[in-house]
C-alpha positions as CSV (number, residue, x, y, z in Angstrom):
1,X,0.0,0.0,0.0
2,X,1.3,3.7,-0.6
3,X,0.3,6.0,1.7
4,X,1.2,9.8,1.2
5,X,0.7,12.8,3.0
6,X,-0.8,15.8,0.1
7,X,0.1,19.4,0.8
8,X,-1.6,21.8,-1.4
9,X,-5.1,24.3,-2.5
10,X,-8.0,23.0,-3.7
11,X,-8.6,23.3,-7.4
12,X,-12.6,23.0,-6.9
13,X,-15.4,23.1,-4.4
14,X,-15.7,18.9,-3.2
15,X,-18.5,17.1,-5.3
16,X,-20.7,15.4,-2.8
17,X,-22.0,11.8,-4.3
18,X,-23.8,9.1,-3.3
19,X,-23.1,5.7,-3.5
20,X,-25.6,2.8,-4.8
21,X,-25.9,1.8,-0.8
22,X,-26.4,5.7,0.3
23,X,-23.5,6.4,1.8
24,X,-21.6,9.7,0.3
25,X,-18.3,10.2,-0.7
26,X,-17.1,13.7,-1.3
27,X,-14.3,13.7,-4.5
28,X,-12.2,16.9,-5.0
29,X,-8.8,18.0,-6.5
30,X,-5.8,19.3,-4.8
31,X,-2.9,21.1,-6.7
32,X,0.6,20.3,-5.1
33,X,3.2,22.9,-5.7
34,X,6.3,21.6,-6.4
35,X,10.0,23.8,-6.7
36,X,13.2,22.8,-7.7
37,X,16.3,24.3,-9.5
38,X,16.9,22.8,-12.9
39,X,20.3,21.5,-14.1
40,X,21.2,25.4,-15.3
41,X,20.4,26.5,-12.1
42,X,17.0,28.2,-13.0
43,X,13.7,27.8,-10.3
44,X,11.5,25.5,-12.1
45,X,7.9,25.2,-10.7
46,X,5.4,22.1,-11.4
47,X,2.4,21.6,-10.0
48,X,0.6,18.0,-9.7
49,X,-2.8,17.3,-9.5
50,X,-4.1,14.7,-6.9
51,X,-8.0,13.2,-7.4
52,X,-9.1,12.9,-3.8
53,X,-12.0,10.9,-2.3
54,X,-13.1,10.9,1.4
55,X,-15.9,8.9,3.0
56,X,-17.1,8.1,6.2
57,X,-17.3,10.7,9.0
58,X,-14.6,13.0,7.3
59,X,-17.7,13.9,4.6
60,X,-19.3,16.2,6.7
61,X,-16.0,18.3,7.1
62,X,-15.0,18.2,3.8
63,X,-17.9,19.3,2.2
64,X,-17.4,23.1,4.2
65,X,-14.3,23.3,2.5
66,X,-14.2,26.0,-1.0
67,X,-11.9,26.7,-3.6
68,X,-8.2,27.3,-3.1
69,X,-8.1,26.5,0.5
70,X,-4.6,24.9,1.4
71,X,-5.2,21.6,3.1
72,X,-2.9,18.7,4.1
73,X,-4.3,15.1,2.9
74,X,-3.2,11.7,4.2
75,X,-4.2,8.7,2.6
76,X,-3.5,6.0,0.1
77,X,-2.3,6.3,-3.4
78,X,-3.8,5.0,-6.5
79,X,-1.7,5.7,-10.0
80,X,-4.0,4.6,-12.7
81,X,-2.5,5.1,-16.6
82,X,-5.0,5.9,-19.3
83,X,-5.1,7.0,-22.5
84,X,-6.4,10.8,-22.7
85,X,-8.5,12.3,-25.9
86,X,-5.9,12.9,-28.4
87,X,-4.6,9.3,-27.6
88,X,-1.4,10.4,-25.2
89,X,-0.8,8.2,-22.2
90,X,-1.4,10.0,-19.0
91,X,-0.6,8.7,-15.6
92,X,-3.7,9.9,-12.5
93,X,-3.0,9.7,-9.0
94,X,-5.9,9.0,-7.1
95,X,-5.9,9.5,-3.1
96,X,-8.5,7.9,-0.5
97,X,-8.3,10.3,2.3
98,X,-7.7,8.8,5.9
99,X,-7.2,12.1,6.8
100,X,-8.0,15.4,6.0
101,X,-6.7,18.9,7.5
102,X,-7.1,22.5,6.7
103,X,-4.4,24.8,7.0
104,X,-5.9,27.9,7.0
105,X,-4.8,30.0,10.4
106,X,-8.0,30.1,12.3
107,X,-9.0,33.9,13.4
108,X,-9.1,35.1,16.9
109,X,-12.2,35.4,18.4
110,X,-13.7,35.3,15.5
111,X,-12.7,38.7,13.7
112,X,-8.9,39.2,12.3
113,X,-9.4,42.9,11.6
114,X,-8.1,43.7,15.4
115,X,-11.6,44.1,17.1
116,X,-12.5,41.6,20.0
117,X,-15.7,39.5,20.3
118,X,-17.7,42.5,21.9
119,X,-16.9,44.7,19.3
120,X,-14.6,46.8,20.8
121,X,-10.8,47.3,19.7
122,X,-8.5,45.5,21.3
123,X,-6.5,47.4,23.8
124,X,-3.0,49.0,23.0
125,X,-0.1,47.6,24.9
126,X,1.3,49.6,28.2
127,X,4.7,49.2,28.8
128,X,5.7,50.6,32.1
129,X,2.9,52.1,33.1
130,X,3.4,54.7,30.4
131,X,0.5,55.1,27.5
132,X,1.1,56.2,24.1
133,X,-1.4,57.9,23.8
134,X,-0.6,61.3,24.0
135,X,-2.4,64.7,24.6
136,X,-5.0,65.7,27.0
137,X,-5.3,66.6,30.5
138,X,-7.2,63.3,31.4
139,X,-4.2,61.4,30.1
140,X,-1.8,63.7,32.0
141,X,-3.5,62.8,34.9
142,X,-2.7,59.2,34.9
143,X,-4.2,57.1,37.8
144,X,-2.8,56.5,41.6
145,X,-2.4,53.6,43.1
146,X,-1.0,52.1,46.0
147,X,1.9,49.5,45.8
148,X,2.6,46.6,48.1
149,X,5.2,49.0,49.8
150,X,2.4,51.8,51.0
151,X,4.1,54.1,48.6
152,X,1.7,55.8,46.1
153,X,2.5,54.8,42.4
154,X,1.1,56.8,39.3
155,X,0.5,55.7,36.4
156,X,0.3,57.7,32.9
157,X,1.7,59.9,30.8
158,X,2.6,62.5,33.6
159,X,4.8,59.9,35.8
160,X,7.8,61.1,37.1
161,X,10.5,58.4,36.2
162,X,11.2,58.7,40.1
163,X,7.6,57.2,40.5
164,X,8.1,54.4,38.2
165,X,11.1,53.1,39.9
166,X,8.9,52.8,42.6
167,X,6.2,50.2,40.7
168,X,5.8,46.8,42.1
169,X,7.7,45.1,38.8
């Protein structure tokens, strides 16, 4: 048996089928990228296609998936040679998914354009008790707060750098 591992986009939305006993099988094509210099020393590039089925449980995944997603496939490998239309003799691989995994980075809660859940943006970094953010009297005033010490420590834009010596960290 040959068993590969497929790294690669989606050349099509999966084909959902049934089979003559009902159960479905979802059939799409992946497109695996392949780089290597040539004998001159030039970057050749050559992509293969891969036929893929998937059955079973892994159906209801793989049916979500669309058009150039990248994916990573594990399964067994069929080659089958035929002859095409004009006569040529072509060689098909043909995978049956054991596995199949998408490799798309998945988004933090559920936005990637820097807002969280609740809308709001997400909050810019303080380093040292100091804010960017600049102008202002309210951010002049900065906020007072007592350390484990007893010792007032403010925080803001305003701090004296005598003050932030004094900070817990």
């Amino acid at each position: 048996m040959l068993r590969v591992t497929l790294l690669g986009n989606l050349g099509a939305d999966p084909e959902l089928r049934y089979t003559s006993s009902g159960s479905a099988a979802a059939s799409f094509r992946v497109a695996v990228n392949q780089i290597r210099k040539g004998p001159d020393g030039e970057r050749q590039e050559n992509t293969e296609w891969f036929r893929v089925t998937a059955t079973g449980p892994r159906v209801e995944w793989v049916k979500r998936l669309t058009k150039g997603n990248r994916v990573m496939v594990v399964g067994r490998l069929q080659i089958s040679h035929y002859k095409s239309r004009d006569g040529e003799p072509r060689t098909g691989f043909d995978v049956w998914a054991d596995e199949v995994e998408s490799m798309l980075p998945r988004p933090r809660d559920g936005d990637d354009d820097g807002e969280t859940s609740d809308g709001a943006e997400s909050a810019e970094p303080v380093l040292a008790g100091v804010s960017s953010l600049g102008g202002g009297e309210a951010a002049n005033q900065g906020s007072s707060t007592t350390n484990g010490r007893g010792r007032r420590a403010t925080q803001g834009a305003s701090a004296a750098p005598a003050d932030l010596e004094d900070l817990p960290f």
